[in-house]
N, C-alpha and C positions, 0 to 999 in steps of 0.2 A: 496052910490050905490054899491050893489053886484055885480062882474063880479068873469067870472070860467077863470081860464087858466092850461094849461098843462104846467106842469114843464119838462122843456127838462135837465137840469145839474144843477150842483154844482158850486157855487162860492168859490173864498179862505178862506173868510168866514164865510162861511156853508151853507148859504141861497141859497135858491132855487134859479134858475133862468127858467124864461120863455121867449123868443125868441120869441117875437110879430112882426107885423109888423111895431109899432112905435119904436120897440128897446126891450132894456133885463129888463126885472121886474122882481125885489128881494122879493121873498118869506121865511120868514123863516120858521123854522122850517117844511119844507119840502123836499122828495125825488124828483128822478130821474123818471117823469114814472106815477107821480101821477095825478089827476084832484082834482083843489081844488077851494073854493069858498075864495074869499079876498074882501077885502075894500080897499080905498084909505087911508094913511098915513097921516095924519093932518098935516102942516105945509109946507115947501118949500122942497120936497120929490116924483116927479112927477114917480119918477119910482120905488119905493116899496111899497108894499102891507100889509096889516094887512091880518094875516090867521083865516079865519072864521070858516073854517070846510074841511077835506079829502072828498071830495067825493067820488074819486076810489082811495085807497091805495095802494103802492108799496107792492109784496109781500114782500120786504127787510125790510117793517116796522115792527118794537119791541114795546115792551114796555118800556117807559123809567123806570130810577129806581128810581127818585125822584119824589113827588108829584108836585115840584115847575117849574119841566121842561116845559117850554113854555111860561112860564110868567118870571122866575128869568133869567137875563141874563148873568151868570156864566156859564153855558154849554149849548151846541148849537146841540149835536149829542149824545143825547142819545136814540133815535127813529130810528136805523140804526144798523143792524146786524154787528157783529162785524169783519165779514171779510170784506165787500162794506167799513167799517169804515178807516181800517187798511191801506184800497187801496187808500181811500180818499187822507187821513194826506201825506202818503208817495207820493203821487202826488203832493200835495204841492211841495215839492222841487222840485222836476223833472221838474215841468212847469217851477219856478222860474229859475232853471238851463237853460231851454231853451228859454226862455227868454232874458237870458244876452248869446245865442250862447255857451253855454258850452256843448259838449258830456263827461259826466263821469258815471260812475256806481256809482248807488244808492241803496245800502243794503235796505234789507226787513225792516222794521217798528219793532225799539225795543220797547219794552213795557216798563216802569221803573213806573211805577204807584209806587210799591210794598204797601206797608200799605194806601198810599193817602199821601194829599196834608199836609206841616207840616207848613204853615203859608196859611195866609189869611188877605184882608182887610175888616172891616164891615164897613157901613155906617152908621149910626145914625141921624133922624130929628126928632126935636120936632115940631108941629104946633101951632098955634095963640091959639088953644083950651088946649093946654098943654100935647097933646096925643104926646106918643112919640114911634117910628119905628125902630126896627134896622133889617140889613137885608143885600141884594145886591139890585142893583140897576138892573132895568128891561132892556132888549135890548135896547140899544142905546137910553136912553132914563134917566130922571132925577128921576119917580119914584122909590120907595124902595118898595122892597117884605119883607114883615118881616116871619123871619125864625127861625127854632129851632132848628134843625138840619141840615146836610147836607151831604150826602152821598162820597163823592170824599175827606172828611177829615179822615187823619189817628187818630189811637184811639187815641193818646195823645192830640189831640186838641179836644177831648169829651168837654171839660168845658169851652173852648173858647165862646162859643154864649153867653152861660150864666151871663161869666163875662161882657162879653160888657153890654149884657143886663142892669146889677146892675151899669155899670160905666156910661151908656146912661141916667140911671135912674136919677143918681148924678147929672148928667152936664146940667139935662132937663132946670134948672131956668134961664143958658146961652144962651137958644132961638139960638143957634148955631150949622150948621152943622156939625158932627165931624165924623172923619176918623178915627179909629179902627184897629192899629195893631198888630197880634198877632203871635206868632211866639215859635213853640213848639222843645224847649232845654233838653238839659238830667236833667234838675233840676227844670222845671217846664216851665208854659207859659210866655214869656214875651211880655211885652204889651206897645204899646207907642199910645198916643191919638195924634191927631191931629187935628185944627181948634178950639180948646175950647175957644182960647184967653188966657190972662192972670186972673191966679185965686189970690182970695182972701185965706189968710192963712186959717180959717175956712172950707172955703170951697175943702183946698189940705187936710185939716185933715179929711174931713170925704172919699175925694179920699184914703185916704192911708187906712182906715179902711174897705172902701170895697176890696181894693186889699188884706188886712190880710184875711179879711173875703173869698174869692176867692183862697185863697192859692198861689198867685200869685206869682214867684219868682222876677218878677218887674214891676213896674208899673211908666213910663215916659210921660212926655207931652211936646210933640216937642223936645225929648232927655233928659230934665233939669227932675232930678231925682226926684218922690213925694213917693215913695217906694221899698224898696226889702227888701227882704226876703232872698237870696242867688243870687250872681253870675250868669247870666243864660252863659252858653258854650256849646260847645258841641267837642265829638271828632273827629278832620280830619288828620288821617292815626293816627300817637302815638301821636301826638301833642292834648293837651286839650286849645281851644280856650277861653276865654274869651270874647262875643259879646258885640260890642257897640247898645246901643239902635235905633231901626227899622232898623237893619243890615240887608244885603239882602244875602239869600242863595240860591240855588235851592231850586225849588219847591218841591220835592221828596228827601228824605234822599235816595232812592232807583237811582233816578234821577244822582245825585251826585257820587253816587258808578261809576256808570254805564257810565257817563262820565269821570270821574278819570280815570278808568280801559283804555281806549281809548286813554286818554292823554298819558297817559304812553306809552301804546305799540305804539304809532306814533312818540315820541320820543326815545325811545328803550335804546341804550347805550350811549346816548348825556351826556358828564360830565358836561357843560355849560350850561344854559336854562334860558332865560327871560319869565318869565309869566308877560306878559299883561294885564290889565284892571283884578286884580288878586283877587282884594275883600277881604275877610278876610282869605282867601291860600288854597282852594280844591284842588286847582292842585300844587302850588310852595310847600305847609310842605309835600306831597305827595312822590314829587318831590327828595325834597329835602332830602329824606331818600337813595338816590344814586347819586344825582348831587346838584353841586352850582349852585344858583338862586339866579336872580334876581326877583324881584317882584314889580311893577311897577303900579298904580293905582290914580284916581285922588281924592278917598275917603279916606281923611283923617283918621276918626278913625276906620276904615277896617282895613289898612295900619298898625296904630299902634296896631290891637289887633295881625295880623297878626305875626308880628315885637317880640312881645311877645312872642307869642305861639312857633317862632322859639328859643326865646334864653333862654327859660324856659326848654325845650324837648331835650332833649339826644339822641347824635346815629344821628344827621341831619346834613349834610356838612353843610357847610355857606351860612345864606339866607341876600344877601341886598335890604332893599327895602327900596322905595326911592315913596313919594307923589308926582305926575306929572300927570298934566291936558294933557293925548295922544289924545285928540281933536286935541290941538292946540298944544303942541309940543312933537309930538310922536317921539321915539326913530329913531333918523338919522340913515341910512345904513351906514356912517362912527362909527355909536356907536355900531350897530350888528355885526361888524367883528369880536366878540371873542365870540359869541355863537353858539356851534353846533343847538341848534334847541331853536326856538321859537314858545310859547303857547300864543293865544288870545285871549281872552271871552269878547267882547263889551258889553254893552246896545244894543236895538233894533234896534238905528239909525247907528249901525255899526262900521267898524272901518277903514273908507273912507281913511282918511290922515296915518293910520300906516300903513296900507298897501301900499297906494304909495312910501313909503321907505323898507319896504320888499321887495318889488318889485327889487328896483336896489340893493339889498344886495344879501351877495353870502349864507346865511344860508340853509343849505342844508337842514333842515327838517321845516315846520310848521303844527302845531296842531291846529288848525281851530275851535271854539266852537261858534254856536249864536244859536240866538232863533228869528230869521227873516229870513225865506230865501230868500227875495227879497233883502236888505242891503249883506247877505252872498253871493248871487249872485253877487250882483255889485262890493265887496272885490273879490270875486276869482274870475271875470275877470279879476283885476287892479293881478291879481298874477300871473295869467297866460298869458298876453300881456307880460309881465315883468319876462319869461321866466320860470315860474314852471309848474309843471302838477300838476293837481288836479286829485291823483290816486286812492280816496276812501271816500265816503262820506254816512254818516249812521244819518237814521230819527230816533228822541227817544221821546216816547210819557211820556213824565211826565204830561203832561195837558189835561188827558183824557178827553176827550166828548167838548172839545174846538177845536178852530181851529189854535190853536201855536203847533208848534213843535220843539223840539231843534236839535241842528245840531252837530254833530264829525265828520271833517274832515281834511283829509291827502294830505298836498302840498309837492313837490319836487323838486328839483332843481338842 
């Protein structure tokens, strides 16, 4: 059954919402302002809508720049002028902020797009007929869009689809969904499959012959090596990395600049510095070209490419880094007595327990980094009950036309 409703706002994210009398329904891929025609949701979903059709458009509506938008659920705001867009994302914090009772100033919405995205996940299913998909996967939801392009990728993952495509081709006789990861290195794509199961040697030698054929600099399946071609690395400050395979970096080489630069000046003249949850060292070899670092992370082989790259690289004070799950036991505030300033870069679900020992530590500066501002919210309150200010906090759009944003902020103490 058809019904119209007027979209009154914006959800965190992106979908419309309309303020009925029975409560809020979620529209996507619609504005503020508009009148649209929906359907009901299939399944156990009594308050969101499928969007049929705009009946009266916002004048704030674009055109998007992909063909896929509205059906591919990898961008959600591409239908939105870019200044309402900019106001959006950068809201996100601000509510988040006011939410957990924080007044702070929140910088205007940096852009770090720069080139696009330098990794990606594809999805790959073969069906009972043998036809086989690769793609993203639609909004919230398990079908696949199969895709050839994709406009929000920087040029060096040009030939990323393609490869999937020929390695989805390979794995079709496995009747197995597979996960697709691709990740673009100064020496080429590297690629780790996931879900395939265990393969037969036959069947790894014709994998290694499409990766020769694809020019691949590696090609992994759940990390255990079926080909390379060269070393994929890339460089962070003078240090040349080494990546362990499906290593995670920012999303934007542009991204990473542009949070580095922030880590820095929020630490300034600190000679001591723990970088937390540090990955493979954007910020600790960065860092560590004017101060000793620790480097502190529960990813194993992050940790050692990281570990490498420092004792490889000339001209860097001393980095110790050391594998520790800071879930469960983050750095004790008897352990931060000898660092001028600490760095933290969590996962999404934050970094609840290291912050409550920042908290009763006397460290006078922390650099702040997530990509949730609901979890960053709920850290820089446990920081600011526990006696810092939270004196500067800056939205950076690596994940254009999505509804993530990352966060650079400045606590004191």
């Amino acid at each position: 059954m058809t019904e119209r409703l007027r979209i009154d706002r914006l959800a965190a994210r992106g979908d419309g919402v309309a303020d009925t009398p029975a409560g809020a329904v979620y529209v996507p891929y619609t504005l503020p302002g508009e009148t649209v025609s929906v359907e009901p949701v299939p399944g156990q979903h009594p308050d969101r809508r499928h969007l049929v059709a705009v009946d009266v458009p916002s004048p704030e509506r674009i055109e998007p720049v992909c063909q896929h938008f509205g059906v591919c659920g990898g961008c959600v705001m591409q239908h939105w002028q870019t200044g309402k867009y900019r106001e959006w994302k950068r809201g996100l914090l601000i509510a988040a902020l006011e939410q957990a009772r924080i007044e702070a100033p929140v910088e205007p919405l940096v852009d770090a797009h720069g080139e696009g995205r330098r990794r990606l996940t594809l999805h790959a299913r073969t069906d009972q007929r043998g036809v086989t998909e690769v793609g993203f996967a639609t909004l919230r939801a398990h079908q696949l869009v199969g895709i050839e392009r994709c406009p929000v990728l920087a040029p060096s993952l040009d030939r990323a689809i393609a490869a999937a495509w020929a390695i989805a081709e390979e794995l079709e006789t496995t009747q197995k969904p597979l996960d697709i990861q691709i990740t673009a290195t100064d020496v080429g794509l590297d690629v780790d499959v996931r879900g395939s199961g265990a393969l037969d040697s036959k069947l790894s030698a014709r994998l290694a012959r499409v990766a020769e054929g694809a020019r691949l600099a590696r090609l992994t399946r759940h990390g255990e090596l079926v080909s390379q071609r060269s070393q994929p690395s890339i460089m962070i400050g003078t240090a040349r990395v080494n990546l362990p395979a499906g290593a995670f970096l920012q999303a934007t080489a542009a991204g990473e600049a542009e949070l580095a630069v922030r880590v820095a000046d929020i630490v300034g003249k600190a000679k001591t510095v723990a970088d937390l949850f540090c990955g493979v060292g954007p910020f600790a070899l960065r860092l560590a070209e004017r101060a000793r670092v620790l480097a502190a992370d529960t990813d194993e082989p992050a940790v050692a490419a990281l570990k490498q790259a420092a004792q490889t690289t000339s001209g860097l004070k001393p980095v110790e880094t050391e594998r520790r799950d800071l879930f469960r036991r983050p750095l004790a505030a008897s352990e931060l007595k000898r660092f001028d300033a600490v760095v933290f870069d969590p996962p999404r679900q934050g970094a609840e327990a290291q912050a409550r020992e920042l908290a009763q530590s006397r460290v006078p500066v922390i650099a702040a980094v997530s990509c949730n501002p609901a979890t960053f919210a709920r850290d820089a309150r446990i920081l600011i009950d526990g006696g810092y200010k939270l004196t500067a906090a800056t939205p950076i759009d690596q994940f254009r036309y999505s509804p993530h944003v990352e966060i650079a902020a400045r606590f004191e103490k």
